[in-house]
C-alpha positions in Angstrom: 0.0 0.0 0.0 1.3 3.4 -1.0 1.5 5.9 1.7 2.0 10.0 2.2 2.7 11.1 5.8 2.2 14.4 5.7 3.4 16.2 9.0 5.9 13.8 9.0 8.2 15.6 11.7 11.4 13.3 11.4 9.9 10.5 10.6 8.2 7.9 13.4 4.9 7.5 11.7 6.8 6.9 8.4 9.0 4.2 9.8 6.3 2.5 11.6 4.7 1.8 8.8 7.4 0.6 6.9 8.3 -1.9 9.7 5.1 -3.0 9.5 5.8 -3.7 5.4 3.7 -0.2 4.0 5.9 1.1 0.7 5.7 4.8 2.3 6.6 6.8 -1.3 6.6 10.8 0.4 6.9 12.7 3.1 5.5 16.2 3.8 6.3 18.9 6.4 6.9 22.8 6.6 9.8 22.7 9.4 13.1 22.4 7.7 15.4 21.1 10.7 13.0 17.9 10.7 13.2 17.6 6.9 16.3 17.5 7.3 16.4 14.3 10.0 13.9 12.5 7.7 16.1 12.9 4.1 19.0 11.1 6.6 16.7 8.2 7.6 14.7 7.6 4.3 15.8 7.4 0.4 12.2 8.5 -0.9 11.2 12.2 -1.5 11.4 15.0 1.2 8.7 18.1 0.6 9.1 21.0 2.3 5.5 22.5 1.9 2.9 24.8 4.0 -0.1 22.1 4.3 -2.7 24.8 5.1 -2.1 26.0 0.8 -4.6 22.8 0.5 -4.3 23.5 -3.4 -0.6 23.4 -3.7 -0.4 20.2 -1.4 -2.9 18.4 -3.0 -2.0 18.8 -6.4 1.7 17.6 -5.0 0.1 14.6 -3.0 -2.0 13.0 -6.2 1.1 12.5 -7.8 2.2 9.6 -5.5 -1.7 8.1 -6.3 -1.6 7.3 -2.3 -3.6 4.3 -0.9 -2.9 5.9 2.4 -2.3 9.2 4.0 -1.3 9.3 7.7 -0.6 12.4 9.6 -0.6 14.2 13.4 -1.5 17.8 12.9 0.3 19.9 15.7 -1.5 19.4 19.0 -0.1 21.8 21.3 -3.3 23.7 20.8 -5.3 20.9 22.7 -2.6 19.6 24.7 -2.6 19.0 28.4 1.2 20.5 27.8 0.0 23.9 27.1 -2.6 26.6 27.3 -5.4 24.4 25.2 -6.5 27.2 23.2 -7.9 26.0 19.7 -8.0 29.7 18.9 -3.8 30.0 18.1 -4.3 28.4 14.3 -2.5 25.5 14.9 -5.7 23.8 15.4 -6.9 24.5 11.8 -4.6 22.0 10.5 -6.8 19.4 11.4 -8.8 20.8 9.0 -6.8 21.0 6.7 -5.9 17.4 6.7 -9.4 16.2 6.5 -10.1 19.2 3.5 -6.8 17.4 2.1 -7.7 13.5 2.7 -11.7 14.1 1.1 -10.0 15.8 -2.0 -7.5 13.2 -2.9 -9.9 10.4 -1.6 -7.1 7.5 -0.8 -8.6 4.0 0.5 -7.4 4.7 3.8 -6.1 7.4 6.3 -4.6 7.2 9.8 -4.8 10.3 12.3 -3.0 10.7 15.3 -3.4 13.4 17.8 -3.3 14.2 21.2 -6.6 12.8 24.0 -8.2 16.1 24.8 -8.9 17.1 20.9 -12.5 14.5 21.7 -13.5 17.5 23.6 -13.2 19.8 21.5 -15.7 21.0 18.2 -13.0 20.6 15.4 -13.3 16.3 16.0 -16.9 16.3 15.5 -16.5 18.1 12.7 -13.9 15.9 10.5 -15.8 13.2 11.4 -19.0 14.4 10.0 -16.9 15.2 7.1 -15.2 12.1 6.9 -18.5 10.1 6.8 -20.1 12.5 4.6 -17.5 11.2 2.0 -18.2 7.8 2.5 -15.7 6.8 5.0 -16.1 4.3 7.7 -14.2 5.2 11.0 -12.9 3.4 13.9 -11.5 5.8 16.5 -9.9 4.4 19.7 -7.4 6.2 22.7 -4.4 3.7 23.3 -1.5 4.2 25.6 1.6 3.3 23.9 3.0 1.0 26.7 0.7 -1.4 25.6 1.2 -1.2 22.5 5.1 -2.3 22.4 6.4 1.2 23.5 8.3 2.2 27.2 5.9 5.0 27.4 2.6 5.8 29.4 1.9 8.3 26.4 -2.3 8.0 25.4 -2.9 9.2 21.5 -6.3 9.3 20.0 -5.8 7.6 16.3 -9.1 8.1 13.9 -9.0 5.5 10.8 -10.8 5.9 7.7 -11.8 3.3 5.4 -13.9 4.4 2.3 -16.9 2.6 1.9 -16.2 0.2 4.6 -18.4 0.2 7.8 -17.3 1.9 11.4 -16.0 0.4 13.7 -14.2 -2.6 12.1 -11.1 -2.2 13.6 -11.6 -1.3 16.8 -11.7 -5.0 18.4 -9.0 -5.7 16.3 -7.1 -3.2 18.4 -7.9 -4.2 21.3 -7.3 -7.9 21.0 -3.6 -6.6 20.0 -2.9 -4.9 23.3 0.0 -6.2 25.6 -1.8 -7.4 29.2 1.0 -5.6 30.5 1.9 -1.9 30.1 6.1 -2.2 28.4 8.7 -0.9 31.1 11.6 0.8 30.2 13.6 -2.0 31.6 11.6 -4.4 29.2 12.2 -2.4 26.4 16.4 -1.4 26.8 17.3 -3.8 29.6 20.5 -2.1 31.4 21.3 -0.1 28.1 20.7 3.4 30.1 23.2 2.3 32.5 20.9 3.9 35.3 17.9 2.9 37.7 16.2 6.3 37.9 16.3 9.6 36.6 14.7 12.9 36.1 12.4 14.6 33.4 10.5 18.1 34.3 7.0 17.7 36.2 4.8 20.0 34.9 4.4 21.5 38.3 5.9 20.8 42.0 3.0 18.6 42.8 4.3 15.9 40.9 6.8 13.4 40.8 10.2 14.7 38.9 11.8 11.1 39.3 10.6 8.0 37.2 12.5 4.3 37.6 13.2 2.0 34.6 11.2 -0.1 36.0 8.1 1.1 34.8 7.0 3.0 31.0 8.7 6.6 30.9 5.7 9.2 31.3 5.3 10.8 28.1 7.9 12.6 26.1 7.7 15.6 25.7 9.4 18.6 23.2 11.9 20.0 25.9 14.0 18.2 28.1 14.9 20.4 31.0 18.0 19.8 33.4 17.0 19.4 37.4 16.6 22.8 39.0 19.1 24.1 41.5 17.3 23.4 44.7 15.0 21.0 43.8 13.7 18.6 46.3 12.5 14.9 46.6 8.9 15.0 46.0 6.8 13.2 48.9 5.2 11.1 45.3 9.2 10.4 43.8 10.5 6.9 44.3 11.7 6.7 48.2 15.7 6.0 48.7 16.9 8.0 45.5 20.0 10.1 46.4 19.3 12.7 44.3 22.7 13.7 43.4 23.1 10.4 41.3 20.0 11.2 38.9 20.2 13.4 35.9 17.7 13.7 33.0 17.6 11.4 29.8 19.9 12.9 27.1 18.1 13.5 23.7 19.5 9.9 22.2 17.7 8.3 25.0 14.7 10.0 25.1 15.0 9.1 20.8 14.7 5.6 22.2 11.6 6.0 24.2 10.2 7.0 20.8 11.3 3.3 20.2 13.3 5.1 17.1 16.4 2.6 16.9 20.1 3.2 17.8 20.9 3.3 14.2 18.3 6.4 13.7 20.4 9.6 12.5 19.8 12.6 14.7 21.6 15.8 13.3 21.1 19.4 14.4 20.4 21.5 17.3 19.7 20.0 20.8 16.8 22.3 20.9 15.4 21.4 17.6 15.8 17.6 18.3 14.5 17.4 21.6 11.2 19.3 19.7 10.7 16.5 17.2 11.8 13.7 19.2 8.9 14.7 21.7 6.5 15.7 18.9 6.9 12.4 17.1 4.5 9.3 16.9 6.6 7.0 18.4 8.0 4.1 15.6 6.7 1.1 17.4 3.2 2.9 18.2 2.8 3.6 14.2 4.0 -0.3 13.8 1.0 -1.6 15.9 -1.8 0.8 14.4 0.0 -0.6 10.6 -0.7 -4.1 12.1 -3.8 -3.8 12.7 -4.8 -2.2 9.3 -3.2 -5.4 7.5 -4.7 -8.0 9.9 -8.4 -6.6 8.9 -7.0 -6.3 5.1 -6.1 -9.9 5.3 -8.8 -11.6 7.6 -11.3 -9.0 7.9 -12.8 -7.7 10.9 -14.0 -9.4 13.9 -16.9 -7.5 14.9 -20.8 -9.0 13.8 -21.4 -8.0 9.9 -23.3 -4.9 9.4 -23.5 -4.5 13.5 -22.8 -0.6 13.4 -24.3 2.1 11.6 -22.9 5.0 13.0 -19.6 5.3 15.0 -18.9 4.4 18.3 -16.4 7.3 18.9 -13.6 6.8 21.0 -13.4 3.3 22.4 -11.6 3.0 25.3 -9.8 0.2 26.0 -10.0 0.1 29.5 -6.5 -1.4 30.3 -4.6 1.0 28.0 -5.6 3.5 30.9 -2.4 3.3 32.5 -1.9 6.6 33.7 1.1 8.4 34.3 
């Protein structure tokens, strides 16, 4: 199956889907440092285009004759990271992915974004556009550590199959979860050469000290050094001396994104750290491919013609692990 990724960051949708056997035949972004990381990792072309000039990116798009387009359209407008205003403009470009995906009309597309965009308008919208174009959706929030990833990070995915059904995939999806969320431990062994160590909390509340022992909480686009000062939490892990933890370097936090060792990162620490965190992490992509080829080779394993109308977001209750 042919494939566009269009904000394709450096590359971890894209190479999820190749592990998982897609032929992905271009890439699209407008950020030039992560265009850059992609051309390193992949031999197949590279755009460097605005997606919200719809015209201009579609007429680039049908030349590949797609089966698939995948994307995440920047979610810091939603995001629990940030200030959740859907006013910025970075929330139109989910709009202009679904404007882009009913124009060119592939078989099937994969979106990825962030939990909290199910609250908002701009959802309900695409997906009374998607099914207004004959697609049939099955939307479902996993957390990544079940899904063969280190990483207690929870992504909303929406899949559209034209003139399928909804729903078909979702209990595909499910039966594909891990029973157990993937530790860090599980994932890299003693490879970090570390038992604990330190990524930001978002405020003092919270914990600033995480174990290998269980999935990293999620990555995020900056990677801050420990304060001067800063003091066990009464929620870190108890018997850490403090002055033996430090935070993940950008490499490491590349493999959290289950991106392997052999991965090429060039350019600025601050310009890595921001698409390392704003990737889809490889093995994440892997598992949502997988699941799209089990239904294309057996089909799907809910009752024939059971839904009419989509049961949005899913939940399967074990990928819950919270952070």
């Amino acid at each position: 199956m042919r494939c566009v990724d269009l904000f394709s960051g450096c590359g971890g949708f894209s190479l999820g889907f190749e592990q998982a056997g897609f032929d992905v035949v271009a890439a699209i972004d407008n950020w030039q440092p992560a265009l850059d990381v992609y051309k390193d990792n992949f031999s197949h072309p590279v755009i460097l285009q605005d997606l919200s000039d719809e015209d201009e990116a579609i007429q680039k798009i049908i030349q590949f004759s797609p089966s698939l387009i995948m994307g995440g359209p920047p979610c810091q407008d939603f995001s629990s990271a940030g200030k959740r205003d859907i006013t910025l403009g970075r929330a139109d470009l989910t709009y202009h992915f679904a404007n882009i995906v009913c124009s060119v009309k592939p078989k099937w597309f994969v979106m990825e974004n962030v939990e909290q965009i199910k609250k908002t308008h701009i959802l309900r919208d695409i997906v009374e556009q998607f099914i207004n174009q004959g697609y049939g959706l099955s939307s479902v929030i996993l957390n990544a550590s079940y899904c063969d990833v280190p990483q207690a990070r929870t992504r909303l995915f929406l899949i559209g199959h034209l003139g399928d059904k909804h729903n078909q995939l979702n209990q595909i999806l499910k039966e594909m979860l891990s029973d157990q969320p993937m530790t860090i431990r599980d994932y890299l062994g003693d490879d970090l050469d570390l038992e604990y160590y330190y990524r930001h909390p978002r405020n003092y509340n919270r914990r600033g000290v995480f174990s290998i022992d269980e999935p990293s909480p999620t990555v995020r686009g900056v990677n801050r050094p420990i304060p001067k000062g800063y003091k066990l939490n009464s929620c870190d892990p108890k018997g850490v001396e403090l002055n033996t933890i430090r935070p993940l370097t950008t490499v490491e936090r590349s493999y959290l994104q289950t991106f392997p060792k052999d991965f090429k990162l060039n350019g600025t620490k601050t310009n890595l750290e921001q698409m390392i965190g704003n990737a889809v992490p490889v093995k994440l992509a892997k598992f949502v491919a997988e699941a799209i080829k089990s239904y294309q080779k057996h089909g799907s394993k809910n009752q024939p013609a059971l839904f009419d109308t989509i049961n949005q977001f899913e939940i399967p209750n074990k990928a819950l692990h919270q952070e």
